[in-house]
DOLO-484147 format. One record per residue: chain; x, y, z of N, C-alpha, C, O in turn. Coordinates in steps of 0.001 Angstrom, whole numbers, plus 500000, padded with zeros to 6 digits. Last residue first. Layout:
# residues N
+-------+--------+--------+--------+--------+--------+--------+--------+--------+--------+--------+--------+--------+
| chain |    n_x |    n_y |    n_z |   ca_x |   ca_y |   ca_z |    c_x |    c_y |    c_z |    o_x |    o_y |    o_z |
+-------+--------+--------+--------+--------+--------+--------+--------+--------+--------+--------+--------+--------+
|     A |      X |      Y |      Z |      X |      Y |      Z |      X |      Y |      Z |      X |      Y |      Z |
...
+-------+--------+--------+--------+--------+--------+--------+--------+--------+--------+--------+--------+--------+
***
This chain:
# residues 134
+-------+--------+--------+--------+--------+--------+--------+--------+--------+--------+--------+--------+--------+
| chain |    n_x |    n_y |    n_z |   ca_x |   ca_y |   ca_z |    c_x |    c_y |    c_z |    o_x |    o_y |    o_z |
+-------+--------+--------+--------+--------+--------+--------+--------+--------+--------+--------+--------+--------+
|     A | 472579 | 479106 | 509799 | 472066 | 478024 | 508861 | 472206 | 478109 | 507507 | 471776 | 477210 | 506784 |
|     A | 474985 | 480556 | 511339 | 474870 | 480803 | 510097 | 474155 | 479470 | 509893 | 474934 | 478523 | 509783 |
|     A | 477259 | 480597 | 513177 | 476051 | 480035 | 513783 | 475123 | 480050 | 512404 | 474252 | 479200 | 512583 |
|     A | 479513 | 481552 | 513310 | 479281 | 480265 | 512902 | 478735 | 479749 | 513057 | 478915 | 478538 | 513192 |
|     A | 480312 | 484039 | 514018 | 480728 | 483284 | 514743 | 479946 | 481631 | 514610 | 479842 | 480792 | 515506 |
|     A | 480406 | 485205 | 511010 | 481599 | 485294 | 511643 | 481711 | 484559 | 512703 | 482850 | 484137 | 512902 |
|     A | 477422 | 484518 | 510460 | 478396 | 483759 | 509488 | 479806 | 483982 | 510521 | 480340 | 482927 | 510863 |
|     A | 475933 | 486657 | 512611 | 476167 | 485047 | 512407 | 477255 | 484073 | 511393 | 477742 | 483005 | 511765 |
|     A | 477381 | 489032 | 511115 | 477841 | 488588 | 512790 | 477516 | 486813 | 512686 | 478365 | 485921 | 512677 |
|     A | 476446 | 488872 | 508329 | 477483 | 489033 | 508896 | 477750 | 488432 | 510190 | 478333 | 487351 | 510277 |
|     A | 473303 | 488902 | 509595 | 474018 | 487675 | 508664 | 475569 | 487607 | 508952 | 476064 | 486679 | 509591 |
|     A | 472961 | 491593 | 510864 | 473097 | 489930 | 511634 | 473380 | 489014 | 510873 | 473817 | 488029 | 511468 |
|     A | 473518 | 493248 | 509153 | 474401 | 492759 | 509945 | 474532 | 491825 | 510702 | 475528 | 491270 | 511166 |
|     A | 473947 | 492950 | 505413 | 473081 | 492678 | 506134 | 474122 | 492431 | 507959 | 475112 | 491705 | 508051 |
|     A | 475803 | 495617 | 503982 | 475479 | 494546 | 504309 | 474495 | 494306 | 505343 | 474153 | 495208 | 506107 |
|     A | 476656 | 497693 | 501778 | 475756 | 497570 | 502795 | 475589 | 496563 | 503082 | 474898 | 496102 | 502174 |
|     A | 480130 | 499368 | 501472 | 479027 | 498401 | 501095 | 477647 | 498559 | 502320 | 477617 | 499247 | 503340 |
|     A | 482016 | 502263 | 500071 | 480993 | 501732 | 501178 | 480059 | 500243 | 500864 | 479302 | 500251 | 499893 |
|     A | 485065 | 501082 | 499778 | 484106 | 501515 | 499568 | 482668 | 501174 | 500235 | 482313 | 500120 | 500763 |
|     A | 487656 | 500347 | 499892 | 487303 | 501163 | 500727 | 486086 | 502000 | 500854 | 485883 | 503018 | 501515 |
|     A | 488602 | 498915 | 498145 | 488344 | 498354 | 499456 | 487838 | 499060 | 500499 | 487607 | 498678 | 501646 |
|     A | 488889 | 500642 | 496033 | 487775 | 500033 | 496289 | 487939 | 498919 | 497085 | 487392 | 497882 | 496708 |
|     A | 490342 | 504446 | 497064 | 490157 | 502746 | 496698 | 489456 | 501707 | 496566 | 489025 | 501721 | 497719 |
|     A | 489698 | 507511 | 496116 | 489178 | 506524 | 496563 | 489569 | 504875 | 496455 | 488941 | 504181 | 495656 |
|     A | 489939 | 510098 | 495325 | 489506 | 509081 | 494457 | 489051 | 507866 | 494869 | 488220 | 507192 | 494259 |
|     A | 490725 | 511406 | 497939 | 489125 | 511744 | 496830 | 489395 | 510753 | 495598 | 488540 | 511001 | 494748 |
|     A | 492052 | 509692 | 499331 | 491227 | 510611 | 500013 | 490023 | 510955 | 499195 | 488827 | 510885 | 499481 |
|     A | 494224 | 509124 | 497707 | 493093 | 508029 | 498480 | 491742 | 508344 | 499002 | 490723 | 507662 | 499105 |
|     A | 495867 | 510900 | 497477 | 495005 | 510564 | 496180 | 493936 | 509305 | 496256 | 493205 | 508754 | 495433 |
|     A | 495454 | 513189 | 500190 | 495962 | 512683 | 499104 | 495024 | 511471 | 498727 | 493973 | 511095 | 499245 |
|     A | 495821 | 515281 | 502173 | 495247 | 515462 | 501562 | 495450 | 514619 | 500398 | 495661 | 515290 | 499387 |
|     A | 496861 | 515231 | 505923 | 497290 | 515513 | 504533 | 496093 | 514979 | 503792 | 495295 | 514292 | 504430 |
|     A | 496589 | 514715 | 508487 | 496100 | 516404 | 507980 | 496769 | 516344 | 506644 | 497249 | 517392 | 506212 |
|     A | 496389 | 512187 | 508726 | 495510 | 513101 | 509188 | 495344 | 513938 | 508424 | 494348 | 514122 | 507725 |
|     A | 499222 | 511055 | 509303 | 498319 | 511179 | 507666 | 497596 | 512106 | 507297 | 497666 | 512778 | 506268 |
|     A | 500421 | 511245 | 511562 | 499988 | 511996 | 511060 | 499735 | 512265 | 509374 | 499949 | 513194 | 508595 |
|     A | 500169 | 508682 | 512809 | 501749 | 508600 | 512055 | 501601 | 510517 | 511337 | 502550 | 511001 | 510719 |
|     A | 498070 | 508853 | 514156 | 499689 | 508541 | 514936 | 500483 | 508684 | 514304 | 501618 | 508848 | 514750 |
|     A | 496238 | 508987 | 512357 | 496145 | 509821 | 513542 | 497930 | 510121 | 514333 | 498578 | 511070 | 514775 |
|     A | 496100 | 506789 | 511438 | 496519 | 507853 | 510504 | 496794 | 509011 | 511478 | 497615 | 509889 | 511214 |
|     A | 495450 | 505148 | 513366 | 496657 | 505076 | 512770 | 497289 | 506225 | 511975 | 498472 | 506543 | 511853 |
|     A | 492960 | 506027 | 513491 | 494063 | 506361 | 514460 | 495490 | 506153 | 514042 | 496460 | 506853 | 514331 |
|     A | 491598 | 505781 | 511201 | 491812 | 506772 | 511869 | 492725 | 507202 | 512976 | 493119 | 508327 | 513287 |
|     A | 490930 | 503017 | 509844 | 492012 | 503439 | 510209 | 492895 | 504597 | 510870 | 494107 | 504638 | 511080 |
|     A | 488466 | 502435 | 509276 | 488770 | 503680 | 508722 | 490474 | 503558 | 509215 | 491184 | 504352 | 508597 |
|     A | 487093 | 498835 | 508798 | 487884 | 500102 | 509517 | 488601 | 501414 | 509070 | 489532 | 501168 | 508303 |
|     A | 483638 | 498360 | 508365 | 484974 | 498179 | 507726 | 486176 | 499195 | 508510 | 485884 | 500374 | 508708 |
|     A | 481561 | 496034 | 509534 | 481888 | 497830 | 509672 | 483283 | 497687 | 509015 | 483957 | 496703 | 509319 |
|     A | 480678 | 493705 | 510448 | 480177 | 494272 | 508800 | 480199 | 495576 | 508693 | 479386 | 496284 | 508098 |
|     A | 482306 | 492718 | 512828 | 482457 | 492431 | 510962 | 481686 | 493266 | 509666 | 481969 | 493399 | 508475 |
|     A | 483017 | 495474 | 514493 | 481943 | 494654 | 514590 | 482630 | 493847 | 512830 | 483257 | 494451 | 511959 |
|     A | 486948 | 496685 | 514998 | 484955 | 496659 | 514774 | 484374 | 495723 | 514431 | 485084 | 494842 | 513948 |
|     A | 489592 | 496595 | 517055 | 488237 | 496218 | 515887 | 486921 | 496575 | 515805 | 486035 | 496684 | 516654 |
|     A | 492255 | 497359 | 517882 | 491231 | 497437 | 518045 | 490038 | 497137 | 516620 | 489967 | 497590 | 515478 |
|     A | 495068 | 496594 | 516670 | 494453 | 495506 | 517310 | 492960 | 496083 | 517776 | 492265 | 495131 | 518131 |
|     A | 495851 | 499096 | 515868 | 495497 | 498104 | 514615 | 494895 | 497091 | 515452 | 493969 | 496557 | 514841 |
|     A | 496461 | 500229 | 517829 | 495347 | 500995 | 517640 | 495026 | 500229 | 516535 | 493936 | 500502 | 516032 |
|     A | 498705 | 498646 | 519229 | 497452 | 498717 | 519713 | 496879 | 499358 | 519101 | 495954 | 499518 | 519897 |
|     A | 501017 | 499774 | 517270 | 500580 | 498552 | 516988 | 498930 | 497818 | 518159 | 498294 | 496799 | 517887 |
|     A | 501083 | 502250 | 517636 | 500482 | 502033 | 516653 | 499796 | 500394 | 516495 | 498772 | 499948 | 515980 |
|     A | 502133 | 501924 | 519987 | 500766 | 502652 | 519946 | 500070 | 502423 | 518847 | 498842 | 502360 | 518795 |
|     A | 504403 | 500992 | 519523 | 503758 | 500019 | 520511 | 502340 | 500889 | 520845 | 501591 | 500593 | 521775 |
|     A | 505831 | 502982 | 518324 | 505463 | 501693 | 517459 | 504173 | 500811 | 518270 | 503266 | 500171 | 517737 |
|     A | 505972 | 504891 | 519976 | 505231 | 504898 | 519148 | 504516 | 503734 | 518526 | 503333 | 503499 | 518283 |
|     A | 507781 | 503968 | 521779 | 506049 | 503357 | 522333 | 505777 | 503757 | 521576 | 504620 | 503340 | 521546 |
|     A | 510300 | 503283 | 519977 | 509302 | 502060 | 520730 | 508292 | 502262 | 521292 | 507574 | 501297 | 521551 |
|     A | 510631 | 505819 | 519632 | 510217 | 505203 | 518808 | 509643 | 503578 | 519025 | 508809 | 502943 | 518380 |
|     A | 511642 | 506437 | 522330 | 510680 | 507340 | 521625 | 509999 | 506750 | 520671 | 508789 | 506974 | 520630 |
|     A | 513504 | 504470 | 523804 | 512298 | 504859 | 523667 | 511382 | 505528 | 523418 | 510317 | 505450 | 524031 |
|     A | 516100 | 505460 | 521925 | 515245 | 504079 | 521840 | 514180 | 504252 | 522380 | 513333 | 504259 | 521488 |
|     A | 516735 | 508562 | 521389 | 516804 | 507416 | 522042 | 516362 | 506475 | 521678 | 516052 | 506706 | 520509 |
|     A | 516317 | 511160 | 519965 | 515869 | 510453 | 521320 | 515903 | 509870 | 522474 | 515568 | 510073 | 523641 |
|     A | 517812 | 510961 | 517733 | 517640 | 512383 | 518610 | 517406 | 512177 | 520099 | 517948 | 512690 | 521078 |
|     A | 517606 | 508801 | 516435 | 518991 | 509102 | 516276 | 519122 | 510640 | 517665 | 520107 | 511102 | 518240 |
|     A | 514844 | 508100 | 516878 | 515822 | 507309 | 517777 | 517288 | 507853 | 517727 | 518112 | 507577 | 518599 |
|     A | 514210 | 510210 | 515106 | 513498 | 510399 | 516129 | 514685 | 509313 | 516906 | 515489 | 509933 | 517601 |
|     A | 515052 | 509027 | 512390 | 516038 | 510387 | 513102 | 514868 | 510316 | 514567 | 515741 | 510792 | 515292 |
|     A | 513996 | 506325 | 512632 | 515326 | 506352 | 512545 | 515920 | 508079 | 513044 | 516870 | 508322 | 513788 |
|     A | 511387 | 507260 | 512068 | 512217 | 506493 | 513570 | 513197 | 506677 | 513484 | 513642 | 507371 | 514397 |
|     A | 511052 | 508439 | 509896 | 510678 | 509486 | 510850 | 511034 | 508612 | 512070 | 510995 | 509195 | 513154 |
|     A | 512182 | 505835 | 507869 | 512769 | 507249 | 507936 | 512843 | 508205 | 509642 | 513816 | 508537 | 510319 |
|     A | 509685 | 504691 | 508045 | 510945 | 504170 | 509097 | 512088 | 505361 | 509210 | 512694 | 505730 | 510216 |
|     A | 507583 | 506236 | 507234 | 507612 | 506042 | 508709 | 508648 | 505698 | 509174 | 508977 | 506004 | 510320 |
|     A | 508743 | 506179 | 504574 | 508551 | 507401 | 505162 | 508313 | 507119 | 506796 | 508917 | 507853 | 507579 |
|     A | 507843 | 503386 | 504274 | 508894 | 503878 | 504209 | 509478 | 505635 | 504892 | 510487 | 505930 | 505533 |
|     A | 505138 | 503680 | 504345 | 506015 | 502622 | 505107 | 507326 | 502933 | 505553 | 507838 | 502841 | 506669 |
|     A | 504540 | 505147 | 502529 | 504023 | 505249 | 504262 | 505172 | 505008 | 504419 | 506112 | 505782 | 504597 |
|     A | 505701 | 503932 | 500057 | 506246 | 505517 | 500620 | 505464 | 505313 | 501821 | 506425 | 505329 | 502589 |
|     A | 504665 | 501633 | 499119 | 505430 | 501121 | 500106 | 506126 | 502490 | 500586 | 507036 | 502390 | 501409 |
|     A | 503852 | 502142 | 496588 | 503101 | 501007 | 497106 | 503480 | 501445 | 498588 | 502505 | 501627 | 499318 |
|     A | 505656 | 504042 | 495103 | 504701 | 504741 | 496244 | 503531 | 503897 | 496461 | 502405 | 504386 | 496547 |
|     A | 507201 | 501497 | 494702 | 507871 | 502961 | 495611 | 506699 | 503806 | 495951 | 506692 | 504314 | 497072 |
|     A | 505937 | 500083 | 492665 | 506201 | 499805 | 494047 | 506692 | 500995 | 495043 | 506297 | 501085 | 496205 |
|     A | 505593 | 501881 | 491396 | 504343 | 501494 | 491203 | 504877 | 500810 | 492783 | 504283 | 501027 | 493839 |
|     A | 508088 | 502855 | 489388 | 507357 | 503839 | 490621 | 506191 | 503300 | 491311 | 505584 | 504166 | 491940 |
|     A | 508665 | 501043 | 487645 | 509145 | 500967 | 489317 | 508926 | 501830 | 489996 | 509365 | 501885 | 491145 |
|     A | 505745 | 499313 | 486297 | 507013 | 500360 | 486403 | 507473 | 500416 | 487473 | 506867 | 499906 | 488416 |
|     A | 505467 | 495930 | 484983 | 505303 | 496906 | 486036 | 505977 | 498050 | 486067 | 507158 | 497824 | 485799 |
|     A | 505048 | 494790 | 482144 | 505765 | 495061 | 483008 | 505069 | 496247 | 483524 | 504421 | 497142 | 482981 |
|     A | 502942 | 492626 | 480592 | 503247 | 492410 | 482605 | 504099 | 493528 | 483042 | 504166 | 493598 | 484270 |
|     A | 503868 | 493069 | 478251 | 502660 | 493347 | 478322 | 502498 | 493715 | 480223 | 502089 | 494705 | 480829 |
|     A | 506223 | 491520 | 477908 | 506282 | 493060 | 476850 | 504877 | 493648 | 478086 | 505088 | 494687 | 478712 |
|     A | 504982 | 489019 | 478561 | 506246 | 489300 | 479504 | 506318 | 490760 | 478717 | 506780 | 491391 | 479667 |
|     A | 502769 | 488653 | 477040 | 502782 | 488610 | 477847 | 503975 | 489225 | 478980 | 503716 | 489783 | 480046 |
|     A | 504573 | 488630 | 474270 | 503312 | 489360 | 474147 | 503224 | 489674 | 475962 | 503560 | 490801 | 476326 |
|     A | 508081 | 487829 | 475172 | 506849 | 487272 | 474139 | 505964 | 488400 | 474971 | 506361 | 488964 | 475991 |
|     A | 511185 | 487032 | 475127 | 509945 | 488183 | 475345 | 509301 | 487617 | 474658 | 509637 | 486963 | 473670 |
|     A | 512943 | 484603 | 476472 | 512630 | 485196 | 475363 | 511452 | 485826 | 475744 | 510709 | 485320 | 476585 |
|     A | 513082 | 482446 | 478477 | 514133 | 483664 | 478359 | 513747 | 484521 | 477197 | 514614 | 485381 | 477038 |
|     A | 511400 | 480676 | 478678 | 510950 | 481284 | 479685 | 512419 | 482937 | 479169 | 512433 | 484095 | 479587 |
|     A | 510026 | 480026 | 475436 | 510845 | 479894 | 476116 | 510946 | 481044 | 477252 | 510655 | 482202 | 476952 |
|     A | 507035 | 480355 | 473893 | 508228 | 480963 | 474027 | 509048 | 480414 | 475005 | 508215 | 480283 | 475902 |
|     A | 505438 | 478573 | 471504 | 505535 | 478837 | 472863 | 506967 | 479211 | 472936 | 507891 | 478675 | 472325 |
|     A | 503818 | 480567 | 468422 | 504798 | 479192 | 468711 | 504683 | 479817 | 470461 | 504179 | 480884 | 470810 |
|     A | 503173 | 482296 | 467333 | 502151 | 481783 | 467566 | 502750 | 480112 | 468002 | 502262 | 478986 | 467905 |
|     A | 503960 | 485663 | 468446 | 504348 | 484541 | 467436 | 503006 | 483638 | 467767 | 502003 | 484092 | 468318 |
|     A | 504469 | 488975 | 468926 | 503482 | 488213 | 468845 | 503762 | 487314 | 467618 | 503830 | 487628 | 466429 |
|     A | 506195 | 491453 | 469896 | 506386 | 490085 | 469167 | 505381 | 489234 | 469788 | 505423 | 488841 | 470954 |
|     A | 504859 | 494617 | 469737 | 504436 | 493443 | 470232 | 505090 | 492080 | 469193 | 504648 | 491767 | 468087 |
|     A | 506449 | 497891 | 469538 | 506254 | 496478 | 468637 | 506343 | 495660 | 469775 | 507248 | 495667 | 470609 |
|     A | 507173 | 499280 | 471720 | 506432 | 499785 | 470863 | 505859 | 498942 | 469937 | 504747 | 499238 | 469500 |
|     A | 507408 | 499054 | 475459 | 507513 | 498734 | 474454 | 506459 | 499134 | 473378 | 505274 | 499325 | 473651 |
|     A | 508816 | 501613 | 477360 | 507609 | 500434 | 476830 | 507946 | 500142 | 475612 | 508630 | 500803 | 474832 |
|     A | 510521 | 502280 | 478885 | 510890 | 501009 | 478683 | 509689 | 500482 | 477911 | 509467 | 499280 | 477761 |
|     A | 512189 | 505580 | 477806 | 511634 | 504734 | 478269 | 511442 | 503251 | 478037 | 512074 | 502778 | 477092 |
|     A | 515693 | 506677 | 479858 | 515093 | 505762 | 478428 | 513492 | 505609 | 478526 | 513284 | 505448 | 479729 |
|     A | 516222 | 509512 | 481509 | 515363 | 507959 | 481658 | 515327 | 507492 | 480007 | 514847 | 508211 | 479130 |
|     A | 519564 | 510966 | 481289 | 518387 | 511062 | 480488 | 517500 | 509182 | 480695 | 517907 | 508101 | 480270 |
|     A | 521117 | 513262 | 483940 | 521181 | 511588 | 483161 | 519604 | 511687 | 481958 | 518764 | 512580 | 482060 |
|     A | 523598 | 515305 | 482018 | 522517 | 514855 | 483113 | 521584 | 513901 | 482412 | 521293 | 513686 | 481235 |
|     A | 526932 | 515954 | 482530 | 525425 | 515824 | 482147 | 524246 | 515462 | 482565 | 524077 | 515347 | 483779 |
|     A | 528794 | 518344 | 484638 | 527945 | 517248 | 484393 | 527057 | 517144 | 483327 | 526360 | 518127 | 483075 |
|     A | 530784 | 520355 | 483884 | 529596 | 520615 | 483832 | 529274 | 518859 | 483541 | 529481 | 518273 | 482479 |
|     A | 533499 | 521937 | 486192 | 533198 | 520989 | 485145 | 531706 | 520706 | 485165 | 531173 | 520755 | 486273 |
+-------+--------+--------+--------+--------+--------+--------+--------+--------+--------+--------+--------+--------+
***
């Protein structure tokens, strides 16, 4: 027997109800048509994340329990090391541990802008961080 197969609707919208009265929190208006998020936007917010609990779950299903507890307990020392305040952290080890490393993705050459280079002054920095700052 031959399934069909499912077909996505899409959800944008094509006509803006734009009134000039206040909408009630249950009725679409301009804003609530305008806010929606798609749901791929959270799913590859949160694919590391997710993809990491995945790679515990069969590593503890193969392992044991302590395979995936000193990972975790490596990862979670290589986020407690820091740099100076006006160095921003690459995160290299982390990426290092979960093996990000050797992949090639859309952070890598486009870039985020938290992740961009600034220049700051560094003794201002260091003084403002331990509050010696006139």
């Amino acid at each position: 027997m031959h399934q069909q197969s499912l077909k996505v609707r899409p959800t944008d919208v094509h006509v803006l109800n734009a009134s000039g009265r206040a909408a009630l929190p249950t009725e679409q208006n301009c804003l609530s048509q305008l806010a929606h998020v798609h749901r791929l936007r959270d799913s590859e917010l949160n694919y590391n994340d997710h993809r990491y609990n995945i790679d515990m779950q069969m590593l503890r299903n193969r392992e044991g329990l302590g395979a995936p507890l000193k990972m975790g307990m490596d990862r979670f020392a290589a986020r407690q090391i820091g740099r100076l305040p006006f160095l921003q952290s690459s995160n290299i080890m982390d990426d290092v541990l979960t093996g990000r490393c050797d992949e090639i993705s859309f952070e890598d050459f486009l870039n985020l802008p938290e992740y961009n280079e600034n220049l700051r002054q560094p003794h201002a920095v260091v003084e403002k961080s331990m509050g010696i700052h006139i």
